[in-house]
N, C-alpha and C positions, 0 to 999 in steps of 0.2 A: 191798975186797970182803969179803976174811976176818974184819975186824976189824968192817963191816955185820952179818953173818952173826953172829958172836959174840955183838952187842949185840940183834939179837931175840932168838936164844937165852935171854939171861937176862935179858932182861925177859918171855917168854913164862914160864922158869922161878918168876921173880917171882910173876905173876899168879897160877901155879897153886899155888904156896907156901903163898902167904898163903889164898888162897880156902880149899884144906885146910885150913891150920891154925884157920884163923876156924869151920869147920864144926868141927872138933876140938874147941875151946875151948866151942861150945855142946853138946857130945855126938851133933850129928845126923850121918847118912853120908845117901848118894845112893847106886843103884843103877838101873840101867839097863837095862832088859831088852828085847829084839826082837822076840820071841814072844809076846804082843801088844807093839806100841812103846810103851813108856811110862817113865817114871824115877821111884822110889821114895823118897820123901824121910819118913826118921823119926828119932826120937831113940835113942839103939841101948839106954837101957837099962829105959827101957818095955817092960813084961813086962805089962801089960793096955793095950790102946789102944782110948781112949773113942769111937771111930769112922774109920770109912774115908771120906776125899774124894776124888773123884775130877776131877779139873780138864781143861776142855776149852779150849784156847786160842785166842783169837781168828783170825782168817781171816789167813792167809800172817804170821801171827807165830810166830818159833820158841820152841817150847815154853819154855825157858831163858828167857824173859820173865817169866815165872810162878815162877820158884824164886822169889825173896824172900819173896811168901806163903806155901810150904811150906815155907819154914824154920822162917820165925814161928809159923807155928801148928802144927807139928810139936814144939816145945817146948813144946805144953801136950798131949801126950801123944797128938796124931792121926796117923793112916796119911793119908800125902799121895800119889796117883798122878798126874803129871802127864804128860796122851797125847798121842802122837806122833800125825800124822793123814799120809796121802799130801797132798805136796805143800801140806801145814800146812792142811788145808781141813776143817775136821769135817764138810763136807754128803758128803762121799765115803768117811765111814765114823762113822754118826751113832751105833752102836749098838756103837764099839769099849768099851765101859765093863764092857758083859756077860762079855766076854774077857778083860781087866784083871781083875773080878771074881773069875770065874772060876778065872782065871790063882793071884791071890795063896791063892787057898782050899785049893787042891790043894797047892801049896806050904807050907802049913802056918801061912799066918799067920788069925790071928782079932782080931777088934776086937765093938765090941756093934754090934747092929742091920744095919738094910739101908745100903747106902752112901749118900752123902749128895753129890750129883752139880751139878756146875754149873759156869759160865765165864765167861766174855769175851764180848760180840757175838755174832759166828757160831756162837761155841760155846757162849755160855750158850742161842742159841738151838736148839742141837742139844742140848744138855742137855736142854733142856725138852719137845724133842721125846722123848728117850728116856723122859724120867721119866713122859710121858703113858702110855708102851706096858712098862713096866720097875717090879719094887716094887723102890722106894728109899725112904731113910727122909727126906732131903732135899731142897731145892734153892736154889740160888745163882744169881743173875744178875748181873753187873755188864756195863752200859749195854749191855743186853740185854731182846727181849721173846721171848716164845714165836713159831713160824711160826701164819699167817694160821688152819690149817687144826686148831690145838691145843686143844683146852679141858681146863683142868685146873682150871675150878672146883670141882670136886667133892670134889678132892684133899684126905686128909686130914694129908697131913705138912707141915710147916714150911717155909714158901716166905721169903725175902730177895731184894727189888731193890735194886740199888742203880744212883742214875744218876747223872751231870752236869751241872749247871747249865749248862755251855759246849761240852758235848758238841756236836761240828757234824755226827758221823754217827749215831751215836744220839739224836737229837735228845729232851729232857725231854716233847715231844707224842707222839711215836711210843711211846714207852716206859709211857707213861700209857694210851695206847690199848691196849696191852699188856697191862697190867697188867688188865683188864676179863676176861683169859682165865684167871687168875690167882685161886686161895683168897679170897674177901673178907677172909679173917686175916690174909693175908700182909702183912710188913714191907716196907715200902718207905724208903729213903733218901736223900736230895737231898744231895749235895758241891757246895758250894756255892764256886764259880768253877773247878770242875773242870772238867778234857777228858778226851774219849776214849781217848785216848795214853797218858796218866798210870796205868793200869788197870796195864798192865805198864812193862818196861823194853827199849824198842823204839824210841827216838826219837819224834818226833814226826813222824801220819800225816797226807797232803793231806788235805785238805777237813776238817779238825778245826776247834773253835773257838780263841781265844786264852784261855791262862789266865790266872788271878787267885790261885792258890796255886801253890807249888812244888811237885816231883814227892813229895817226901818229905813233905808236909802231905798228899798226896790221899791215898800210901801208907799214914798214920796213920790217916787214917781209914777206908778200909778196914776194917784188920785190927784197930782196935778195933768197929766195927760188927761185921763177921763175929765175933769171938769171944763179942761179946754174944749175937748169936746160936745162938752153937756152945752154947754154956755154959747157953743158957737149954735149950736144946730135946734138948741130947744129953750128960746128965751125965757 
């Protein structure tokens, strides 16, 4: 039983070594705060930061699915918030972004422009909801539409979809009808034999389609789309 006990020990000690050290070797730290819940992912020696995202994560996904994107893109000079929701739900606190906001300003950080807000499913569709009612200077959807009762054609900031060809709960029709409530400018992009799972790092959910690329091909493309986007819209 001792020698049990010894061996999670340092394989837990392991896990959390290396994870450290890997954020070390790229310069970035995490930070965690309670008051609003959210974790602060930046590169620590960015002394101007080209914006603030705010990341809202899919329904009963824990947040920690979502670091790998705020790692990534925290190395090209962005403030990444990724929030906590009750019981992982964004519909039960759809307007925590303003608090995060809030939160980092009083604390003395700054970046340029209004934050640039979006997520996952349920949370990109709670993003969307916020951004209807909130000046941001973005927004972000992955295999996400806005709710039924949203319009944000009118919006003049920088929208990105992005969806999956194999997605089984965001289905590529849903998304499309979607997109109708949505900037006629806005970017849209198709991953092409993605699923909805692959968004994050959460296993694979029921009722999803079968993929045709690996999780690390959906994840490239991601985060080369998104930064096309970052980079065109928020120097």
């Amino acid at each position: 039983m001792v020698k049990k006990s010894l061996s999670v020990i340092l394989i837990v000690f392991f896990v959390l070594f290396f994870s450290f050290s890997a954020l070390a070797q790229e310069n970035l730290a995490r930070e965690t705060f309670s008051r609003p819940p959210f974790t602060l992912i930046f590169q620590q020696e960015t002394e101007h930061f080209r914006g603030l995202l705010i990341f809202y994560p899919g329904g009963r996904v824990n947040p920690e699915a979502y670091f790998w994107f705020g790692e990534k893109i925290a190395q090209h000079d962005f403030l990444v918030a990724v929030v906590d929701f009750p019981f992982n739900l964004g519909v039960l606190a759809p307007n925590r972004a303003r608090a995060v906001h809030r939160f980092l300003l009083n604390e003395g950080w700054s970046w340029e422009g209004q934050p640039i807000i979006g997520g996952h499913s349920l949370g990109g569709a709670m993003a969307a909801r916020f951004a209807d009612n909130n000046p941001v200077g973005g927004l972000f959807l992955w295999a996400a539409y806005p709710p039924s009762w949203t319009d944000l054609t009118d919006a003049e900031f920088p929208v990105l979809v992005l969806m999956a060809e194999n997605d089984g709960l965001a289905t590529t029709k849903d998304v499309e009808k979607g997109i109708t409530q949505l900037p006629p400018q806005s970017r849209v992009h198709l991953i092409q034999g993605g699923i909805h799972s692959f968004f994050g790092r959460y296993g694979l959910q029921k009722g999803d389609g079968e993929p045709e690329i690996t999780p690390e091909e959906q994840e490239t493309q991601i985060f080369e789309v998104m930064f096309e986007f970052l980079k065109d819209n928020f120097k």
